[in-house]
C-alpha positions, 0 to 999 in steps of 0.5 A, spaced: 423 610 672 428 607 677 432 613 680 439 612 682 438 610 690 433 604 687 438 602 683 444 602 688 439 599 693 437 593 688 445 592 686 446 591 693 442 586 694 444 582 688 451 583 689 449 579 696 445 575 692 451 572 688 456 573 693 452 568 698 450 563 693 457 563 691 459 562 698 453 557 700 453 553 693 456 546 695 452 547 702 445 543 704 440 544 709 439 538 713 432 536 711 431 529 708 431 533 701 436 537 702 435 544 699 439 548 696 443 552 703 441 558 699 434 558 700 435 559 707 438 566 708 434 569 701 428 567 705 430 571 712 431 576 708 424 576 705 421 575 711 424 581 713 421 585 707 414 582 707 413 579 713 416 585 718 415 591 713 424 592 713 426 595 709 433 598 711 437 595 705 444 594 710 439 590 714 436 585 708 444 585 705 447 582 711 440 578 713 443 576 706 450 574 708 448 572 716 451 565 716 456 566 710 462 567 715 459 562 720 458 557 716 463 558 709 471 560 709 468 568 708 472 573 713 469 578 716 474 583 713 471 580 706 464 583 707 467 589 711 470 591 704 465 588 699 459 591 703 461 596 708 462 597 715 454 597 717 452 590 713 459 587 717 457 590 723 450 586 723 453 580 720 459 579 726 453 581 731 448 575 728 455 570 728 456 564 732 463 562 736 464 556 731 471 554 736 464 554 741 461 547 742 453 546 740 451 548 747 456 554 748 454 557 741 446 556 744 448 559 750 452 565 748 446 567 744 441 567 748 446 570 753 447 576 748 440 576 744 438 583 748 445 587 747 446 586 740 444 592 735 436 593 733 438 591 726 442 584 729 436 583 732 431 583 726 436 579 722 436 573 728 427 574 729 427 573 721 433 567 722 429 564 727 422 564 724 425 561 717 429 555 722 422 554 725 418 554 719 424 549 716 423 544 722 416 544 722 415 544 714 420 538 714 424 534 720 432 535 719 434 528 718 436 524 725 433 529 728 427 527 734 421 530 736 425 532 742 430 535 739 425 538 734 421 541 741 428 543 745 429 547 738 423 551 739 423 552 746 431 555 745 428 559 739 423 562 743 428 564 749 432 568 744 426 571 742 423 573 748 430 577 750 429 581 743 421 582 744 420 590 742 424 589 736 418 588 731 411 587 733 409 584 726 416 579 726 414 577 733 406 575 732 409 571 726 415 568 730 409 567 735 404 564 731 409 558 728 411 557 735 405 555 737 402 552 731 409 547 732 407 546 740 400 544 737 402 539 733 406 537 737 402 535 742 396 532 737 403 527 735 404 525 743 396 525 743 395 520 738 401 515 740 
């Protein structure tokens, strides 16, 4: 039998769920297959779930939504009202400047990683073992293995200004990164 908090919890995240889906529908990850953009911030917030032992439902909804403002035409008063001031709160914390170009936006990141809220950086270590995993798995169309490896090593910095934030989302973050930096090293051996 489910109380009333597990079913409010389990509507919350389905109404996330829906809202991101319907945001992302027309939206591609850059892999040669394209898949689904929607696969992205579902498997963040089963990262999170599974492998970081978060279970703040504010957290999962907004890890949810992490890219609908910065990436879809949704405005942050459109989560505020459909979700509530704490999910909004951890969505604008994990959202890039998209007036910044690509540089700026990656500095800036770096710049604020350690200020921004426990939950933000949750979100942001489950975001960027999801990337990592993505990249590895698959190499984004026209990316090089330079910009593969310039990727990773951005990556690693932002979490590094995060390090005390999870301790089982930090070894997992650490164990793709250097499982990439092996393979990688084999790739410029073997050429």
């Amino acid at each position: 039998m489910h109380t009333a908090a597990d079913i409010m919890i389990s509507g919350k995240l389905l109404q996330a769920m829906h809202f991101a889906a319907h945001k992302h529908r027309d939206q591609r990850r850059k892999d040669p297959r394209g898949t689904p953009y929607i696969n992205h911030p579902l498997d963040v917030a089963h990262i999170l779930w599974f492998e970081g032992e978060v279970h703040d439902i504010d957290v999962l909804t907004a890890a949810i939504l992490h890219d609908t403002v910065e990436d879809t035409d949704t405005t942050m008063d459109e989560i505020k009202l459909a979700f509530g001031h704490a999910v909004a709160r951890y969505v604008e914390e994990v959202t890039d400047d998209t007036s910044l170009s690509r540089h700026e936006r990656k500095a800036a990141q770096l710049a604020k990683a350690a200020e921004i809220s426990h939950g933000a950086k949750l979100i942001k270590l489950g975001d960027k073992i999801s990337n990592l995993r993505d990249i590895a798995r698959s190499t984004p169309v026209r990316w090089t293995p330079g910009r593969c490896r310039n990727y990773f090593e951005w990556a690693a910095g932002v979490v590094n200004q995060m390090r005390g934030t999870n301790a089982g989302l930090e070894r997992v973050f650490d164990r793709v990164y250097h499982q990439f930096l092996d393979h990688f090293a084999e790739d410029l051996v073997g050429r």
